[in-house]
C-alpha positions in Angstrom: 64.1 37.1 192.7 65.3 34.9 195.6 67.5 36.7 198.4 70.4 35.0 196.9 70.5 35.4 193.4 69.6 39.1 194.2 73.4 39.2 196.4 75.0 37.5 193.8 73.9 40.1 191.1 74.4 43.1 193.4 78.1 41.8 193.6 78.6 41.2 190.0 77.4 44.9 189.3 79.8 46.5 190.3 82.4 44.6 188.4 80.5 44.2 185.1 80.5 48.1 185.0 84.4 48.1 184.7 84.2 46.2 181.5 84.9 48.3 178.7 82.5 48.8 176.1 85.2 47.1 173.4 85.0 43.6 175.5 81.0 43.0 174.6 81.8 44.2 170.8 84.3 40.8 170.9 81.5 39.3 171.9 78.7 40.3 169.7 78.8 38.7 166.3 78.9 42.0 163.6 76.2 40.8 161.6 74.0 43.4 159.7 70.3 41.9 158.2 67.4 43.7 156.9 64.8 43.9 159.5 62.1 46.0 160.8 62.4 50.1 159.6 63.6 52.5 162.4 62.6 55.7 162.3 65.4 59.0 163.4 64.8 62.9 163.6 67.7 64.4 162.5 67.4 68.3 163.5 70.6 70.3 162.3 70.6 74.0 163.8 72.3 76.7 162.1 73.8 80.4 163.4 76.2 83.3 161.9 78.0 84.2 164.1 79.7 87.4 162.4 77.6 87.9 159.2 78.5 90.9 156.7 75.9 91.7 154.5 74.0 89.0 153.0 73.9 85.5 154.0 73.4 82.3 152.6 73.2 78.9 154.3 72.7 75.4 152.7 72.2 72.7 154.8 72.1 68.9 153.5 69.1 66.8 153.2 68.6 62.8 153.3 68.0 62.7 149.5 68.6 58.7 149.3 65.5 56.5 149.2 66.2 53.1 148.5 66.0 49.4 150.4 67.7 50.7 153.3 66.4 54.3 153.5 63.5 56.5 153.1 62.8 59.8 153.3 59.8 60.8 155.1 59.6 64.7 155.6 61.7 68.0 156.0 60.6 71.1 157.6 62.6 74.5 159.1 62.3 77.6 161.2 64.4 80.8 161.3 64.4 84.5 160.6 65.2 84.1 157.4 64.0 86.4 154.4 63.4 83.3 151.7 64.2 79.3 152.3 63.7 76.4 149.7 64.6 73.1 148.7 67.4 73.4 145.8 69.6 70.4 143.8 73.0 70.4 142.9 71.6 69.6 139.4 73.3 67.1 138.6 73.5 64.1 141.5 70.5 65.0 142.8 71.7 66.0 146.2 69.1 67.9 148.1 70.0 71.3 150.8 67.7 73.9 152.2 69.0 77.0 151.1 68.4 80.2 153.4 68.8 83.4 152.8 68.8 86.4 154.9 69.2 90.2 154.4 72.4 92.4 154.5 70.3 94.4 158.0 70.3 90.5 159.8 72.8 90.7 162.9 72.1 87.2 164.0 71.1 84.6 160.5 70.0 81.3 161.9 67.4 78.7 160.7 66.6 75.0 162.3 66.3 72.1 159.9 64.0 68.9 161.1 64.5 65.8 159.0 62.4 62.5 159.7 63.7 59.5 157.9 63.8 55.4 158.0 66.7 52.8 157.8 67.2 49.2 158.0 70.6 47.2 158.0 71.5 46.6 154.8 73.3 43.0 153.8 74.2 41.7 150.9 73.6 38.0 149.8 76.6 37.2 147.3 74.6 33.6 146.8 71.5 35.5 144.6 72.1 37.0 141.3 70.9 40.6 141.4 69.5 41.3 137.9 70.0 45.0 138.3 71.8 46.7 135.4 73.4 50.2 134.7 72.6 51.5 131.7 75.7 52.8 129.0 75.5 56.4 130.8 75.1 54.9 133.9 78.3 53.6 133.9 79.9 56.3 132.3 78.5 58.4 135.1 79.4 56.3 137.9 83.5 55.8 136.4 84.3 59.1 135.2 87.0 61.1 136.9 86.0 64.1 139.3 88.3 67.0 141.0 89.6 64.9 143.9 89.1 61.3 142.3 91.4 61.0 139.0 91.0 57.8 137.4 94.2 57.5 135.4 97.7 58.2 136.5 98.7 56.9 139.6 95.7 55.5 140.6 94.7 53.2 137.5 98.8 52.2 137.7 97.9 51.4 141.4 94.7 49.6 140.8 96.5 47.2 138.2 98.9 46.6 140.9 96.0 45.8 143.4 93.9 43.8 141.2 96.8 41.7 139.3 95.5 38.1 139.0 92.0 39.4 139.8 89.6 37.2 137.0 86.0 38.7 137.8 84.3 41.9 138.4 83.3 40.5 142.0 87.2 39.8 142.3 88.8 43.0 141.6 86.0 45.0 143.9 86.7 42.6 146.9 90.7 42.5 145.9 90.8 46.9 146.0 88.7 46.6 149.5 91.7 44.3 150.8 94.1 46.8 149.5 92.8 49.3 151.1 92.0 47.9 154.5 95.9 46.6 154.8 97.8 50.0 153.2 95.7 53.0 154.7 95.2 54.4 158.0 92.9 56.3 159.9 94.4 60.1 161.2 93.0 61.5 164.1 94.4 64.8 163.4 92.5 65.0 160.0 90.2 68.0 160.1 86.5 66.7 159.6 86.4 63.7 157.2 89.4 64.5 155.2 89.8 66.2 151.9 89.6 62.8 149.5 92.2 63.9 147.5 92.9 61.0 146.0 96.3 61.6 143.7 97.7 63.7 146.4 97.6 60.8 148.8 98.8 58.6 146.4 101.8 60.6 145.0 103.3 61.4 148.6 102.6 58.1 149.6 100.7 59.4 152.6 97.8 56.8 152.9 96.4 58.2 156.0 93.1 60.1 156.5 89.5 59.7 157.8 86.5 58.1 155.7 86.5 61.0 153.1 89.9 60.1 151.6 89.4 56.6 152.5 86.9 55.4 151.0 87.6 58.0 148.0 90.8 56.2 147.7 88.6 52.9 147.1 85.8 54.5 144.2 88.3 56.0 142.6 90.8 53.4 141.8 87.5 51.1 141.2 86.5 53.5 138.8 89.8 53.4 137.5 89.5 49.4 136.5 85.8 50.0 134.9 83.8 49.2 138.4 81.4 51.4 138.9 81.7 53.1 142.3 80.3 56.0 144.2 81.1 57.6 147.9 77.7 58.2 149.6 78.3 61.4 152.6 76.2 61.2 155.7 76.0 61.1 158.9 75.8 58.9 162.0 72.3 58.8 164.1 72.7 55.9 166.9 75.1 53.8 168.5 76.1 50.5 166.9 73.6 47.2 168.4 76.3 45.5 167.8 78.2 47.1 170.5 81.5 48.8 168.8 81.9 52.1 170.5 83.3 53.2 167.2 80.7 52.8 164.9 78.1 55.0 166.4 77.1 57.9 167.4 77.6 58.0 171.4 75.0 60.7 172.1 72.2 62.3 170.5 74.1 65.4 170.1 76.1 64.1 166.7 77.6 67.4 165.2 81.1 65.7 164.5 79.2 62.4 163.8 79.6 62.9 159.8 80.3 59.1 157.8 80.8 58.6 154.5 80.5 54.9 153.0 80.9 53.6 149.3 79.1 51.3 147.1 81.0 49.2 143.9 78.3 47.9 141.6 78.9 44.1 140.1 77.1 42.6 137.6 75.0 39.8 138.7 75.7 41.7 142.4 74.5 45.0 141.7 75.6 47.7 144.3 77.4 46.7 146.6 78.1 48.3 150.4 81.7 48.6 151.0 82.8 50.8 154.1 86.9 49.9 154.5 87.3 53.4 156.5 85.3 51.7 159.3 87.9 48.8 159.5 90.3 51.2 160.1 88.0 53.5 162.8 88.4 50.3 164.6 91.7 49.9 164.3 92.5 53.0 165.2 89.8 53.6 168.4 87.4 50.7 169.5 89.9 50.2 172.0 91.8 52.6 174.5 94.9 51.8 172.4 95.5 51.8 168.6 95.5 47.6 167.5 96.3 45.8 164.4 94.3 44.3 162.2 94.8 40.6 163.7 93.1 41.5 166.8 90.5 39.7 167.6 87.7 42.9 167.8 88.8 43.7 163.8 88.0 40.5 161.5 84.2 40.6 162.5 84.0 44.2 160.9 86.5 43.7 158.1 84.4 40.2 156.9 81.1 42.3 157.0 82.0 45.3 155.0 82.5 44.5 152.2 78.4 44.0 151.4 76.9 44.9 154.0 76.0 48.2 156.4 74.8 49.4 160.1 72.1 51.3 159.0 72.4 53.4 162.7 73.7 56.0 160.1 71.6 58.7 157.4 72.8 58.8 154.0 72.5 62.4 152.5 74.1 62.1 149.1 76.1 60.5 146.4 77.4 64.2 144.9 80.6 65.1 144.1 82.0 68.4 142.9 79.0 70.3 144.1 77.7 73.4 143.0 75.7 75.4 145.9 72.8 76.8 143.8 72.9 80.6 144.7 76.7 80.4 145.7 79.6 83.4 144.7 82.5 80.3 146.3 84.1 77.9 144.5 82.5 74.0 144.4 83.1 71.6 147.0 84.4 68.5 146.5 81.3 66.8 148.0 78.6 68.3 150.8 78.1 66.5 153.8 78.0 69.6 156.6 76.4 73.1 156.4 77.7 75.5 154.4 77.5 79.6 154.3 78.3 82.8 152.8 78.1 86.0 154.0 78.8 89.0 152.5 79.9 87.4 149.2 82.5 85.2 151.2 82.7 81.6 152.1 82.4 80.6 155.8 84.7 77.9 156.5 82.6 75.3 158.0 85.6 74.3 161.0 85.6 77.6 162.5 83.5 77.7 165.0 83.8 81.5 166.2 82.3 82.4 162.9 79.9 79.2 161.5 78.0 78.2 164.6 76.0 74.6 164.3 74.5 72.2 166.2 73.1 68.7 165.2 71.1 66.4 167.5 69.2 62.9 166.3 67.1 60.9 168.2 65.2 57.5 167.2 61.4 57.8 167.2 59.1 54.8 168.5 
């Protein structure tokens, strides 16, 4: 490099490091595409703090393999007395389940998980000639715990999809509806509750992505789309340069996402992710915007049909039963969970429940 373009870059250092993040996501285009696989190691670490007599611990695994992810392996370590590989039975969501004896004053086990993603876009222009079978669509619109499909949310999903004609219509139409009357709450605990006809009957449409995007399968369930939330976690930052929508370090214990999928006939499923719009709204910049401004419309255009595959999906489960559990179901699993001594351990209290997970991208 000559003497003088060196100066003149040593001089605009300095100033290019002031920009914030937020001012090179306006200027990258958010465009997800299939491309080349990455590979991630997930590694989630688990400790009991104060166990009292037995202990259980079941800790999610990627159990999606499709055309944006596969599973490659799973392996653990710990002083546990048995671990294995169990189902919820019914979605298919995977979890290592460790056990440990009532004489163990310190339960912990280390989970390794080794996966691969692509981006994930949807081209509306080709006709998908993927169908759902009769069950299939029973499954995938039938109400669970948190997501009622009559009520208050069909009568609101009539409202949102009035003058809708197609399928394709009312799934982009309940996206819209979504994206303009919720908002994100940073004082949610975790990723919300998704308790869908709570939010709707107090008229409180605020949350993170768990009530979110619950908000958006259930009242497309509601109208005969089928619809499904899909609970992981994020693994890398975005390469499209939103601080938001990544994982800023490898440590990503708080990085839990959850996303949702509509399927269209003639589309198939489709990726739909309105949370996000509003994670953007909410913190891509150092202030709260609106949805006008100019870092939002790139995001909002994208998700509906495609995702940033910088992220692991675990599962599609709701109203999961932990095999081996004495506690009540959980409206869906997508962080540890434990028992000890007969008693749930409430995965947000970290003097008691202890966890730790790091990813990293593998060349």
């Amino acid at each position: 490099m000559k003497r003088r373009h060196f100066l003149m870059a040593a001089a605009a250092a300095p100033a290019l490091a002031q920009v914030p993040q937020w001012a090179f996501a306006q200027q990258l285009p958010f465009n997800p595409k299939p491309g080349n696989w990455r590979t991630f190691e997930l590694v989630t670490r688990v400790e009991i703090a104060k166990p009292a007599g037995e202990t259980k611990i079941w800790v999610p695994l990627p159990s999606v393999d499709s055309d944006y992810q596969k599973t490659v392996t799973d392996s653990w370590t710990g002083n546990t007395s048995s671990a294995r590989i169990v189902s919820d039975g019914k979605y298919g969501a995977m979890m290592l389940m460790a056990e440990f004896g009532p004489n163990e004053k310190a339960p912990w086990v280390e989970v390794t998980s080794r996966f691969q993603t692509r981006d994930r876009s949807l081209d509306f222009a080709k006709r998908s000639a993927e169908k759902l079978s009769p069950e299939e669509r029973a499954f995938y619109t039938e109400a669970t715990s948190l997501m009622p499909v009559d009520g208050i949310v069909r009568k609101t999903a009539l409202e949102a999809t009035k003058g809708a004609k197609t399928e394709m219509d009312k799934a982009r139409a309940l996206y819209e509806w979504v994206v303009e009357n919720t908002f994100r709450e940073a004082k949610t605990i975790g990723c919300g509750r998704g308790d869908v006809k709570v939010m709707l009957e107090t008229r409180n449409l605020s949350g993170k992505c768990a009530d979110l995007n619950a908000l958006y399968v259930a009242m497309a369930r509601s109208v005969g789309l089928p619809a499904r939330d899909v609970y992981g976690i994020r693994v890398a930052k975005s390469q499209f340069g939103y601080r938001s929508l990544g994982a800023g370090t490898e440590n990503v214990t708080r990085a839990q996402h959850c996303r949702a999928e509509v399927f269209v006939n003639g589309s198939g499923w489709i990726p739909v992710d309105p949370a996000d719009v509003r994670k953007v709204v909410l913190e891509e910049k150092p202030q709260a915007v609106t949805l006008a401004d100019p870092v939002v419309p790139p995001v909002r255009s994208k998700l509906f049909g495609a995702w940033e595959m910088n992220w692991l999906a675990y599962n599609d489960a709701h109203d999961v039963k932990l095999p081996g559990a004495k506690g009540e179901m959980l409206g869906f699993l997508m962080y540890p969970q434990a028992e000890t001594g007969g008693n749930r351990v409430n995965p947000y209290a970290p003097d008691d429940f202890k966890y730790k997970l790091t990813a990293k991208e593998i060349a």
